[in-house]
C-alpha positions as CSV (number, residue, x, y, z in Angstrom):
1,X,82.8,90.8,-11.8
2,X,85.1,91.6,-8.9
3,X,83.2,94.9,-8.2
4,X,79.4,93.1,-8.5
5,X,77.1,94.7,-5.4
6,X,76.1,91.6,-3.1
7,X,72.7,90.6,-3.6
8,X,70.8,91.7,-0.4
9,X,67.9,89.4,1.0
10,X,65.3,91.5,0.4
11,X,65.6,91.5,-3.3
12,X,66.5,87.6,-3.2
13,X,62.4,87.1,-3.7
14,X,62.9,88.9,-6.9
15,X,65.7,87.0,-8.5
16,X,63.7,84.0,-7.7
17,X,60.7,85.3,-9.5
18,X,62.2,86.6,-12.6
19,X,63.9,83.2,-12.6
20,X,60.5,81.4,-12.3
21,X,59.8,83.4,-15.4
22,X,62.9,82.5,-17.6
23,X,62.6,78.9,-16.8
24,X,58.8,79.7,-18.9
25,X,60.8,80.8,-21.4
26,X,59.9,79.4,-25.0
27,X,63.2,78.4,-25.7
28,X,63.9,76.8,-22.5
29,X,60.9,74.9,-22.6
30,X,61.9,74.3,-26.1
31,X,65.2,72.5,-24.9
32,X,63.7,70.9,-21.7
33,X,61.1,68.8,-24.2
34,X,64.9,67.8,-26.3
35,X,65.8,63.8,-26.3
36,X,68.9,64.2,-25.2
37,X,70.3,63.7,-21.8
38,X,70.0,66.9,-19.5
39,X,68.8,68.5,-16.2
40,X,65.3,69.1,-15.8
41,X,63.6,72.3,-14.8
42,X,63.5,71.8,-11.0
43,X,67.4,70.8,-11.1
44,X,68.3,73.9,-13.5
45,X,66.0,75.6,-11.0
46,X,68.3,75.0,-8.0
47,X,71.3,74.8,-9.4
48,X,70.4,78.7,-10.1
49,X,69.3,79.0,-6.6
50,X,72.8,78.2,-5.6
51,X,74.6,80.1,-7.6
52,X,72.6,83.5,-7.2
53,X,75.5,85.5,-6.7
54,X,77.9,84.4,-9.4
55,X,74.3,84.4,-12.0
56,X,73.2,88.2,-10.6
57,X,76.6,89.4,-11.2
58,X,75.7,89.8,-15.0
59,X,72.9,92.6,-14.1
60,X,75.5,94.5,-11.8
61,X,75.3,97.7,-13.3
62,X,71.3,97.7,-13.3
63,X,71.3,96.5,-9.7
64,X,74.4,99.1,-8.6
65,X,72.3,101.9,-10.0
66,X,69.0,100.7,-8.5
67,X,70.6,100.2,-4.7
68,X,71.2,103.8,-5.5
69,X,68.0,105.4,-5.9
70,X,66.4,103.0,-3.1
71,X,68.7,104.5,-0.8
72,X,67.8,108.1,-1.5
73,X,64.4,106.9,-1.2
74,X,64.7,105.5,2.3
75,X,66.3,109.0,3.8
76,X,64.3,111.3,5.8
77,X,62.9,113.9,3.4
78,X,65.1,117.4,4.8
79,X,68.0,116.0,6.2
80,X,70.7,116.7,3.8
81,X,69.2,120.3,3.3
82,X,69.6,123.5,5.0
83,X,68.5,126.3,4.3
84,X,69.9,130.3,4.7
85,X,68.1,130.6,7.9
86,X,70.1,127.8,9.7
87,X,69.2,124.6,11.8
88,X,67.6,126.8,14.3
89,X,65.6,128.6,11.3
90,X,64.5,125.0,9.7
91,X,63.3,123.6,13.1
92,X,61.5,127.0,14.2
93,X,60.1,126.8,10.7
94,X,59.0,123.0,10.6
95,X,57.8,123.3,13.9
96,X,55.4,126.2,13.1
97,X,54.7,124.3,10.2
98,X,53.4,121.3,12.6
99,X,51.6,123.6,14.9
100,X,49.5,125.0,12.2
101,X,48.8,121.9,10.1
102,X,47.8,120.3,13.9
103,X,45.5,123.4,14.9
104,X,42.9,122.5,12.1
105,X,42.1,119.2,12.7
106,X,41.7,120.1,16.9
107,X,39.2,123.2,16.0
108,X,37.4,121.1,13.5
109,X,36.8,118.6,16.0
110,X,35.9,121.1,18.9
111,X,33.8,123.7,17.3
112,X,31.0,121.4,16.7
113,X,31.3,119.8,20.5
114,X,31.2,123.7,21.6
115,X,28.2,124.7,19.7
116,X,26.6,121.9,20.0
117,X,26.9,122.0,24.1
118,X,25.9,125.4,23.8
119,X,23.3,125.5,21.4
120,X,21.5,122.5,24.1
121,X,22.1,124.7,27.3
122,X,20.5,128.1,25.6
123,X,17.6,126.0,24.2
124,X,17.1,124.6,27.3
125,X,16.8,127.9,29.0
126,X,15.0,129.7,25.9
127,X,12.3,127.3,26.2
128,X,12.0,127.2,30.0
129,X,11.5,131.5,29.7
130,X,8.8,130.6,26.8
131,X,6.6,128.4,29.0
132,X,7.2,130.7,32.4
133,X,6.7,133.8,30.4
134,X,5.0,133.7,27.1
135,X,4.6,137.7,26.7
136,X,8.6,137.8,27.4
137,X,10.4,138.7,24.1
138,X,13.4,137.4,25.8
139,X,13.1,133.7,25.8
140,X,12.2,134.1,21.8
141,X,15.8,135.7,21.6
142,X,17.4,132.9,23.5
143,X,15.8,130.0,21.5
144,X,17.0,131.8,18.8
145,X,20.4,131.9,19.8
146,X,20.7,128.2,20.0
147,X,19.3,127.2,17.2
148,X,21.9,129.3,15.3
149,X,24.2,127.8,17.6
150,X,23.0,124.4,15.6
151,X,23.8,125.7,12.8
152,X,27.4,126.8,13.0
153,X,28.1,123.6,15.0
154,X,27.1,121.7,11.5
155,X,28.6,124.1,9.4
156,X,31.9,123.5,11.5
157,X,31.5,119.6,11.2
158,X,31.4,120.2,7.2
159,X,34.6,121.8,6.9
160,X,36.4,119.6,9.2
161,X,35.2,116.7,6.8
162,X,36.1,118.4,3.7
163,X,39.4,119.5,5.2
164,X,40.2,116.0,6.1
165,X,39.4,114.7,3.0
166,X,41.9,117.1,1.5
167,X,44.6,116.6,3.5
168,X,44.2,112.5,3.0
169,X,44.0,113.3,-0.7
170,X,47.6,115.4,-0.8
171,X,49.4,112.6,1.8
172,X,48.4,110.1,-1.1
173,X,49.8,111.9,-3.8
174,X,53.2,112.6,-2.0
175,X,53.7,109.2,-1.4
176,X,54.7,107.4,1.5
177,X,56.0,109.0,4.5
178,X,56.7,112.3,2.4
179,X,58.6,110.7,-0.1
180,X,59.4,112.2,-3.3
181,X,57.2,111.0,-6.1
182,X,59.5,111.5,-9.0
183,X,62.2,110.0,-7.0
184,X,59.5,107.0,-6.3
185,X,59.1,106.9,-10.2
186,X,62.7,106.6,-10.7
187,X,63.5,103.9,-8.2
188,X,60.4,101.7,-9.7
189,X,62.1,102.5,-13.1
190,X,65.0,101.1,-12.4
191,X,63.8,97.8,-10.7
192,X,62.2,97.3,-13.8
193,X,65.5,97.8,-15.8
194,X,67.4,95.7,-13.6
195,X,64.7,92.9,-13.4
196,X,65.0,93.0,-17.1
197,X,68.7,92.7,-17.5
198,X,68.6,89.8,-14.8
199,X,66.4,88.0,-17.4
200,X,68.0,88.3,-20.5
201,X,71.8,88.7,-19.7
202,X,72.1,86.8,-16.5
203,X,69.2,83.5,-16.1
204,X,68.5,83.1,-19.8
205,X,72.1,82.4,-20.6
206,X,72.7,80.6,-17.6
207,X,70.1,78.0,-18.2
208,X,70.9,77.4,-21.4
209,X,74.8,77.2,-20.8
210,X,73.9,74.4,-18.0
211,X,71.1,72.8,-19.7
212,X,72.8,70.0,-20.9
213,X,75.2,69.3,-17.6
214,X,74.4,65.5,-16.9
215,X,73.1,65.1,-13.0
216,X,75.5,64.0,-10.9
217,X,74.7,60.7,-9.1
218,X,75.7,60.3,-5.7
219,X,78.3,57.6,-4.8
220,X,77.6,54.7,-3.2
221,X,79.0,54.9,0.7
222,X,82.7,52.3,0.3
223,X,82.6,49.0,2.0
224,X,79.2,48.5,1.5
225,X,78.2,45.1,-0.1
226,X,75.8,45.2,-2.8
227,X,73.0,42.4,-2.7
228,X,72.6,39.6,-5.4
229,X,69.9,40.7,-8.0
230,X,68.1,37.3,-7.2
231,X,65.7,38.3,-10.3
232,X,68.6,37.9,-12.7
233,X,69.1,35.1,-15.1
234,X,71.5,32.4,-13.9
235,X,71.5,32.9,-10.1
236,X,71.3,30.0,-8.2
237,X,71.1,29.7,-4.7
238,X,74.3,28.8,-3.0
239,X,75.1,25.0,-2.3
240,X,75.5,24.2,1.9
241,X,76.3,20.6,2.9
242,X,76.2,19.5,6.6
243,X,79.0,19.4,9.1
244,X,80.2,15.7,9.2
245,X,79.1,14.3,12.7
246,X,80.0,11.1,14.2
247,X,78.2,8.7,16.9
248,X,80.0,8.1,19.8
249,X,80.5,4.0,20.2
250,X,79.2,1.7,22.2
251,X,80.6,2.8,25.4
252,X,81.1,6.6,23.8
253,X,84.7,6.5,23.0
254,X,86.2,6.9,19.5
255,X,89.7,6.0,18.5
256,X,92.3,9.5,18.2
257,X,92.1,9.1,14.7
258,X,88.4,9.1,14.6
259,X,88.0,6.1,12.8
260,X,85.0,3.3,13.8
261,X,84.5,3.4,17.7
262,X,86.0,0.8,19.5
263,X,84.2,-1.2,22.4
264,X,86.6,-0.1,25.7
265,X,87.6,-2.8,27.7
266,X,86.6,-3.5,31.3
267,X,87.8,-5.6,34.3
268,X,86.3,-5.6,37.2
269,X,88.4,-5.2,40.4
270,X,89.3,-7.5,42.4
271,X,86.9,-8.0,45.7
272,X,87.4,-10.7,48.2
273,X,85.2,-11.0,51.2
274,X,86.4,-10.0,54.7
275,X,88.0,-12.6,56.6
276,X,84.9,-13.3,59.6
277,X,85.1,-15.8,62.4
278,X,82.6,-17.1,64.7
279,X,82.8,-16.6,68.1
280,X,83.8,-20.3,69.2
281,X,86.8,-19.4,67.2
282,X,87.9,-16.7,69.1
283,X,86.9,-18.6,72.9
284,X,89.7,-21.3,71.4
């Protein structure tokens, strides 16, 4: 398929599980246990691997459709809508919106701190007018005062817990960052029907289609001799003789031909004595 979406990276996790999956197939394993010649799971497996795009194109429709609905998931929930009242209506709106959900959880948390500090501070006093004053119906009044002061200050606590647990409760429900559920339930929908297409009309039929392809043995590099099997029957060792080496002869000279060494003849020079006379020779 010319028109086939590209399989994104993110979903390249998935194709490799729901292959993991067909290569457990019954019938796969089935043919994997055959006699006959044929690639074995870990080659089928990567030779899948390979070819992701060209196997994935057989589940393009399923995939197309579920790009679709992830992408309307992923957009910021109110963008593409405005109402009657305009942009400047929505914002006034949404922002009123934030102020209000944003004033309960800051009352809840201070109402408790306030009453709390106050109930300490007329307590304080109450019973300080008590023990200067018994007969004085004012420091009964005070005391009074702050213990009810106590008591809104818990009250206070108690409905900031429940309305916490509330609002966690409804930010569950409406999914992640505000997203729509039913629009959640679709999307998961249709990664389901595409993972299911991806498994029966794209890697089943691809693994059985390349099953029986032979693996391809890599060639030996050219120019490379290949060693003797010196285990093999007939292989003997190969025969050396010695260079030929002659003596030199007697006086260490050989004829030019290199045939028995002839003795070299020798005469000695010539030497006569020096011619001396004695001295009545030379008075004479």
């Amino acid at each position: 398929m010319t028109d086939a979406p590209h399989l994104l990276a993110e979903d390249r996790p998935d194709y490799e599980r729901i292959l993991d999956e067909a290569l457990r197939d019954a019938t796969i394993l089935e043919a994997l246990r055959a006699p006959e010649p044929h690639l074995n799971a870990e080659q089928l497996r990567t030779k899948a691997m390979l070819n992701a795009e060209t196997v994935a194109a057989a589940a393009a429709p399923e995939y197309r459709h579920y790009l679709g609905l992830r992408e309307n998931l992923g957009r910021t929930p109110g963008q593409t809508h405005v109402h009657g009242g305009g942009l400047g209506g929505e914002l006034s709106g949404r922002l009123r919106s934030d102020e209000g959900a944003g004033l309960f959880p800051v009352l809840t948390v201070l109402a408790p701190i306030l009453s709390w500090s106050a109930a300490a501070l007329l307590l304080a006093i109450g019973y300080a007018l008590r023990a200067a004053r018994p007969a004085l119906p004012l420091g009964r009044s005070v005391v009074t005062a702050g213990w009810a002061a106590i008591a809104v200050g818990t009250a206070a606590m108690a409905v900031g817990i429940v309305g916490l647990l509330l609002t966690a409760l409804r930010d569950g429900s409406a999914g992640p960052a505000g997203q729509d559920p039913s629009l959640a339930a679709d999307v998961a929908e249709a990664r389901g029907a595409w993972h299911t297409a991806l498994r029966d009309r794209a890697l089943l039929p691809y693994l059985h289609d390349n099953l029986g392809s032979t693996p391809a043995l890599s060639p030996q590099p050219a120019g490379r001799p290949v060693p003797p099997d010196l285990l093999s029957p007939g292989y003997s060792r190969p025969g050396y003789s010695s260079a030929g080496f002659t003596s030199p002869g007697v006086e260490g000279l050989t004829d030019p031909e290199g045939r028995e060494p002839r003795t070299a003849e020798f005469t000695s020079p010539g030497y006569t004595p020096p011619g001396f006379t004695g001295p009545d020779e030379v008075a004479g």
